[in-house]
C-alpha positions in Angstrom: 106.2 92.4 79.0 104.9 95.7 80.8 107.8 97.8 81.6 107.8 97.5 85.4 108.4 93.6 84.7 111.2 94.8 82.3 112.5 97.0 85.2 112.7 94.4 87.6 114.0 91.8 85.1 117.1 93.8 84.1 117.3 96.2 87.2 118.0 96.7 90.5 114.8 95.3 92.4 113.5 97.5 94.7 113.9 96.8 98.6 111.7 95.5 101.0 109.8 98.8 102.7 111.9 99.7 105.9 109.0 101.0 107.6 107.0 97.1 107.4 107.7 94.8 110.5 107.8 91.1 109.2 106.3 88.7 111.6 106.4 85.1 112.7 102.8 83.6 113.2 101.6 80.6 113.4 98.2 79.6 111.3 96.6 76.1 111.0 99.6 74.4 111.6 101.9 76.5 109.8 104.6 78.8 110.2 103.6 82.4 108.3 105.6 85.6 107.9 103.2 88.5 108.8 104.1 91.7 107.0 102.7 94.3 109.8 102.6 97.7 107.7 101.9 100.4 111.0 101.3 102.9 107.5 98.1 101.2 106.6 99.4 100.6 103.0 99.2 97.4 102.2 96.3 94.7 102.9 95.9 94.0 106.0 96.4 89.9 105.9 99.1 89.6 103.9 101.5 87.1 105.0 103.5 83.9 103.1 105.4 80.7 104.1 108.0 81.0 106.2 109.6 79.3 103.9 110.6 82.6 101.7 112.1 84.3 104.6 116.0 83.3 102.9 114.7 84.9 99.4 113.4 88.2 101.1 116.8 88.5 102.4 118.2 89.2 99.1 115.8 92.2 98.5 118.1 95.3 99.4 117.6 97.2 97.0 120.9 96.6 94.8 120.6 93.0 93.2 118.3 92.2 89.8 116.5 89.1 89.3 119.1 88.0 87.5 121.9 87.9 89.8 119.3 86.3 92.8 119.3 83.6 90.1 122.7 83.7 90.3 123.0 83.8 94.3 120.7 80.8 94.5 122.6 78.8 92.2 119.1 78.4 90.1 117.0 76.9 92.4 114.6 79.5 90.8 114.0 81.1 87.3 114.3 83.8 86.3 110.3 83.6 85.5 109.5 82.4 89.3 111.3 85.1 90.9 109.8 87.7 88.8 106.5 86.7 89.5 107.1 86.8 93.3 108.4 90.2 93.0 105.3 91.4 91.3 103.2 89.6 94.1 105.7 92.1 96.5 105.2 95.0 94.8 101.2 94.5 93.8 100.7 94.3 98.0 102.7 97.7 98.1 105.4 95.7 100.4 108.3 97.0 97.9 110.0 100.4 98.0 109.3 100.9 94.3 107.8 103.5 92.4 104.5 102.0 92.5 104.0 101.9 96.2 105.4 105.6 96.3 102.8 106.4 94.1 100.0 104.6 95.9 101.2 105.9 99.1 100.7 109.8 97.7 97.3 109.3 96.4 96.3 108.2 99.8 97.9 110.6 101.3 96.4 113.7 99.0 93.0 112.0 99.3 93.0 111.4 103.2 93.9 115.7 103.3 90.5 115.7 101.1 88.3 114.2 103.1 85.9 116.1 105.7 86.1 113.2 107.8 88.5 111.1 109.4 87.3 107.9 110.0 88.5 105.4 113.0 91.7 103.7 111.8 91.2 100.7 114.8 87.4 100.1 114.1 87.1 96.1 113.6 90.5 96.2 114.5 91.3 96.9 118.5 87.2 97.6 119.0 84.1 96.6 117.5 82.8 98.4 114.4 79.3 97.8 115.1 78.1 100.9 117.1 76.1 98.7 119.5 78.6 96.6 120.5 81.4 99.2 120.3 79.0 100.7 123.1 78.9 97.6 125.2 82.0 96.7 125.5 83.4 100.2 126.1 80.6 101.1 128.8 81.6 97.3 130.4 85.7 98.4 130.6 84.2 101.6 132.2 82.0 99.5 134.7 84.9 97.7 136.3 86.3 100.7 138.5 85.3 101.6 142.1 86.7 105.4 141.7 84.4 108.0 142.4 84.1 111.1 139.5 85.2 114.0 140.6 83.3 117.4 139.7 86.0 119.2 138.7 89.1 118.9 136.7 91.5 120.8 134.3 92.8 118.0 132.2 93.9 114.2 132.2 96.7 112.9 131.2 96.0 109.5 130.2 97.5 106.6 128.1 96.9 104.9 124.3 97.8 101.9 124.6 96.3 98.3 123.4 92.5 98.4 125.4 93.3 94.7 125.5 96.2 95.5 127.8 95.1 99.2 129.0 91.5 98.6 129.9 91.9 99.0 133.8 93.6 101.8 133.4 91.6 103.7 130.9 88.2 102.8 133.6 90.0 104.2 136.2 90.7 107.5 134.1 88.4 108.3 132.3 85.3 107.4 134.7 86.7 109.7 137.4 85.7 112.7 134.4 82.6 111.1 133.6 80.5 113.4 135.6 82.1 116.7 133.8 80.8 118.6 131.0 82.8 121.1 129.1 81.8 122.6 126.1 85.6 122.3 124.4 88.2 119.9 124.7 91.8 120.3 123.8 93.4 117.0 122.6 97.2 117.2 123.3 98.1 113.8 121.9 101.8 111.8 120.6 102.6 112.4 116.8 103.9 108.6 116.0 103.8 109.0 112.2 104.8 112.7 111.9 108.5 111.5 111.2 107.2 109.1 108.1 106.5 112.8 106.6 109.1 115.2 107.8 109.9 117.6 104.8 106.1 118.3 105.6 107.0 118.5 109.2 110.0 119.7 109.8 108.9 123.2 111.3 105.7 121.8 112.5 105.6 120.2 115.8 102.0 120.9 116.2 99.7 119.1 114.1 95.8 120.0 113.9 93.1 118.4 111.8 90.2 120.5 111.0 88.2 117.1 109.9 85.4 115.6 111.7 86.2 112.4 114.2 84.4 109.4 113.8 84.0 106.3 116.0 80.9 103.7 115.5 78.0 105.4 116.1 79.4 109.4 116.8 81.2 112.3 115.2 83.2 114.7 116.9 82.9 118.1 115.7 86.5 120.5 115.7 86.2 124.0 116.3 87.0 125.5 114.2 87.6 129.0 115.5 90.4 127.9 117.9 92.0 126.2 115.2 92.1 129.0 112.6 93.1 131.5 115.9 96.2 128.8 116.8 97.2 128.9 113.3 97.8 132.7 113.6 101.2 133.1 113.1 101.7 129.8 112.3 105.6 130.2 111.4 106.2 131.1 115.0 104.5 127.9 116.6 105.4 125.7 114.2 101.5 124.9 114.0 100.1 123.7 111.3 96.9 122.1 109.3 98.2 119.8 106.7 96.9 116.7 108.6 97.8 113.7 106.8 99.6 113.0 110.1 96.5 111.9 111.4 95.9 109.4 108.9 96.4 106.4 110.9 97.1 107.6 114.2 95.3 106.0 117.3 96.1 108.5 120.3 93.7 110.8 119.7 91.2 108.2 118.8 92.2 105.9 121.6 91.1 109.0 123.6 87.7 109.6 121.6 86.5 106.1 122.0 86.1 107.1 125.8 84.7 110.3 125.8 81.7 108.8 123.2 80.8 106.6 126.2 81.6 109.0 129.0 79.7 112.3 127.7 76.5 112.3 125.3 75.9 116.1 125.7 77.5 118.2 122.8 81.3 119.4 122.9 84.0 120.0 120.5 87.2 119.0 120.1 90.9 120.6 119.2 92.5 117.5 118.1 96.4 118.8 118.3 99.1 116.0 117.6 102.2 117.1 119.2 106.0 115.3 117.4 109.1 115.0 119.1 110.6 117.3 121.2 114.7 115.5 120.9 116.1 119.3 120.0 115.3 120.2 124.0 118.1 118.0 125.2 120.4 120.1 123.2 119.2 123.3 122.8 117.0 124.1 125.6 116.4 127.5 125.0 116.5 127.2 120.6 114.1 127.3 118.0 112.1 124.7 119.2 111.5 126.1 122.6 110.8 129.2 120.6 107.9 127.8 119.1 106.8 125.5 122.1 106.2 128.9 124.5 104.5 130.4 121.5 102.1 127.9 120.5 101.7 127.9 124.7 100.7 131.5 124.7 98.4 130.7 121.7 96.3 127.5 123.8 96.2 130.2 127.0 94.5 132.6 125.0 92.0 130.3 123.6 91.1 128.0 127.2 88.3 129.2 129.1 86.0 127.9 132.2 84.4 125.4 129.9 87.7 124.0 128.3 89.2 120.7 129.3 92.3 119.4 128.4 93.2 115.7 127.3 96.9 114.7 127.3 97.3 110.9 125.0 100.7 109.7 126.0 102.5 106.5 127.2 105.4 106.2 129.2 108.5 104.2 128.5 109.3 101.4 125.7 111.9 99.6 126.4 113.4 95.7 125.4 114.5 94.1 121.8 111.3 95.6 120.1 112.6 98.5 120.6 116.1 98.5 120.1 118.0 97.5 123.6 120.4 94.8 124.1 118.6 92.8 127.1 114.8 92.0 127.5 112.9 94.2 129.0 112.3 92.1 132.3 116.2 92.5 133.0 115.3 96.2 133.2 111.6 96.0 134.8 113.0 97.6 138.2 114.9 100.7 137.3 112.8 101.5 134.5 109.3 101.2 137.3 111.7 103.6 139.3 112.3 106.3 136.6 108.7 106.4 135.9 107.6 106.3 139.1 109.7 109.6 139.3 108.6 110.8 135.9 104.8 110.8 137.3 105.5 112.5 140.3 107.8 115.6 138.4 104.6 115.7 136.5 102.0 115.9 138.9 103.9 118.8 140.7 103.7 120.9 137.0 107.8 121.2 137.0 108.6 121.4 133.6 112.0 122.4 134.3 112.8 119.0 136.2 110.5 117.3 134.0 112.6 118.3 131.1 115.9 117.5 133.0 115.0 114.4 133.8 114.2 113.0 130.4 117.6 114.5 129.3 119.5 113.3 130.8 120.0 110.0 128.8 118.1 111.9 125.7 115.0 110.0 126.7 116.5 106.4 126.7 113.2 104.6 127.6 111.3 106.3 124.8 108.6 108.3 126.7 105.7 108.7 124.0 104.0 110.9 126.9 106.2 113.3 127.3 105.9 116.5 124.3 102.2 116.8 125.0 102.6 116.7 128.8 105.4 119.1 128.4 103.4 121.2 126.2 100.9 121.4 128.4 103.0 121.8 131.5 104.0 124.7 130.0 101.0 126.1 129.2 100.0 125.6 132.3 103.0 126.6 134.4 102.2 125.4 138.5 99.6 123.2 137.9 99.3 119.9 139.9 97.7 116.9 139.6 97.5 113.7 141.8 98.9 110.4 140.0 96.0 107.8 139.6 97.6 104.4 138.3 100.7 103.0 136.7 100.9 99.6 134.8 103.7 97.9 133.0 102.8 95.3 130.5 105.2 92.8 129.4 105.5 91.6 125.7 107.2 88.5 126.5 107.2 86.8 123.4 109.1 89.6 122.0 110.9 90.5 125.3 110.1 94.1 125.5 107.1 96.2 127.1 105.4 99.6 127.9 104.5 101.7 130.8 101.8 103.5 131.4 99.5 105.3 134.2 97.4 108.8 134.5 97.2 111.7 136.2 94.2 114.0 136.9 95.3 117.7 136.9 
């Protein structure tokens, strides 16, 4: 018997991974529990009966095989249970020594790499470059917005293109006819917190790799990012990008501009993490670092820069922790938005922060550190609000807001 089976036999099995989202679907008939992992660590189509659903209940990290024997009076051996741990823990879906082990070497070699490759490819958009063309070029198609000829920056969402697409034809088409040689991507850190003793001072996250999506690479430059980590300790900026591992809103963002603008540019792919410390120190360390790494993005913006801002607005219902569905709270969620987007448009960060304090961001604004950021960079600019959309997860009673602005 290897010694991991030996472990698990006599010890304490490991849990269930906290960070996995275990779904109900339904497949030819039958009832399956689908074990989401937002990490990217485990294969993507793993699922089993419903039917197990009791048993994983026992995996909490303090019981060995032999008491869960015990707890289900023998209804399985001792053999049979081990065997389904091992199943758990060869799909990484167990907090064991083995996953943390996995999840380190792909951590190490994705901060390797040269490249960073699309994590939604074959996923939320074709792989094939062709049709990853089409059907991008036909979501842009379906707008009646004129372009505009100039622009500072957009602030526009990631969500779901299955759910977003209107919004994303209406944004990103009205830049279509713009051409800047650099293009700063402020966007939501949603992983950052799955690494924080990397993180912890570092609330600006670059990536010196080059971005992929079928069929074109997005080169960084490289000289802005070396000049923004000057001083890094002081704005909390920093390199180490396994961050953006698996992280859409920059790539959600890259998909567009493939389609939108075939002459040559480079990005400043900048993931921004949460800004919680400004509802209760305004004026501490973090706002130290925020108006330093500000300074730092004036310095290195010129006529031919243009700034995207990746951010959503609120998440609110069960999904995502509130105690009534989201449609109970449709109205007065629309409203603070709705009021959100206009603070924003008129470049007040001070109201812009205030407002989101005031009940320490209770609707979950993704959106808001990279427009803040940039607000602040920025200070007086304005922008004119181009769309808003709510969408509804009714199966799981919750839902997301979203909608642009062109500053």
């Amino acid at each position: 018997m290897s010694s991991s089976k030996n472990t698990f036999l006599t010890g304490s099995v490991p849990s269930i991974r906290r960070d996995l989202e275990i779904i109900p679907v339904q497949h030819n008939g039958k009832t399956l529990l689908y074990f989401h992992d937002s990490m990217g660590y485990m294969p993507a189509d793993f699922a089993l009966d419903i039917s197990v659903e009791p048993l994983l209940n026992l995996f909490n990290g303090s019981l060995s095989i032999q008491q869960m024997v015990s707890i289900l009076k023998n209804q399985l051996s001792a053999d049979d249970l081990l065997a389904f741990v091992q199943l758990l823990d060869d799909n990484f879906a167990l907090q064991s020594k083995r996953f943390n082990q996995s999840k380190n070497e792909a951590e190490i070699s994705f901060e390797k790499m040269s490249f960073r490759k699309p994590s939604l490819s074959g996923l939320s958009y074709p792989e094939d470059p062709e049709l990853f063309d089409q059907e991008i070029q036909a979501i842009l198609a379906n707008t009646s917005l004129q372009p505009v000829e100039k622009a500072n920056a957009l602030y526009a969402p990631h969500i779901d293109l299955r759910v977003g697409a209107s919004v994303y034809a209406e944004s990103f088409s009205l830049i279509k006819n713009l051409r800047p040689k650099k293009v700063v991507i402020l966007s939501t850190a949603h992983y950052a917190g799955f690494h924080s003793d990397l993180y912890d001072d570092c609330p600006f996250i670059g990536s010196a790799k080059t971005f992929q999506v079928p069929g074109r690479e997005f080169e960084t430059d490289t000289k802005t990012l070396h000049h923004l980590q000057k001083n890094a300790s002081n704005s909390g900026f920093t390199l180490k990008d396994r961050a953006h591992r698996i992280e859409h809103s920059i790539e959600m963002h890259l998909i567009f501009l493939s389609a939108i603008w075939k002459h040559d540019f480079t990005i400043v792919p900048i993931l921004v993490s949460g800004f919680d410390d400004l509802f209760y120190m305004p004026d501490g360390d973090l706002k130290d670092k925020i108006d330093h790494f500000s300074n730092l993005l004036n310095q290195v913006t010129d006529e031919d820069t243009f700034f995207l801002i990746s951010g959503d607005l609120s998440h609110v219902g069960r999904k995502f922790g509130d105690q009534k569905p989201a449609v109970n709270m449709r109205n007065q969620v629309e409203e603070y938005d709705q009021k959100l987007l206009e603070i924003s448009a008129d470049g007040n960060t001070q109201k812009l922060l205030s407002q989101i304090s005031k009940e320490n961001d209770e609707t979950r604004v993704c959106g808001f550190p990279p427009l803040y950021l940039y607000l602040n960079t920025f200070p007086g600019s304005e922008g004119d609000i181009i769309n808003y959309h709510w969408w509804d997860e009714h199966e799981r009673e919750s839902a997301v807001s979203f909608g642009s602005i062109l500053f």
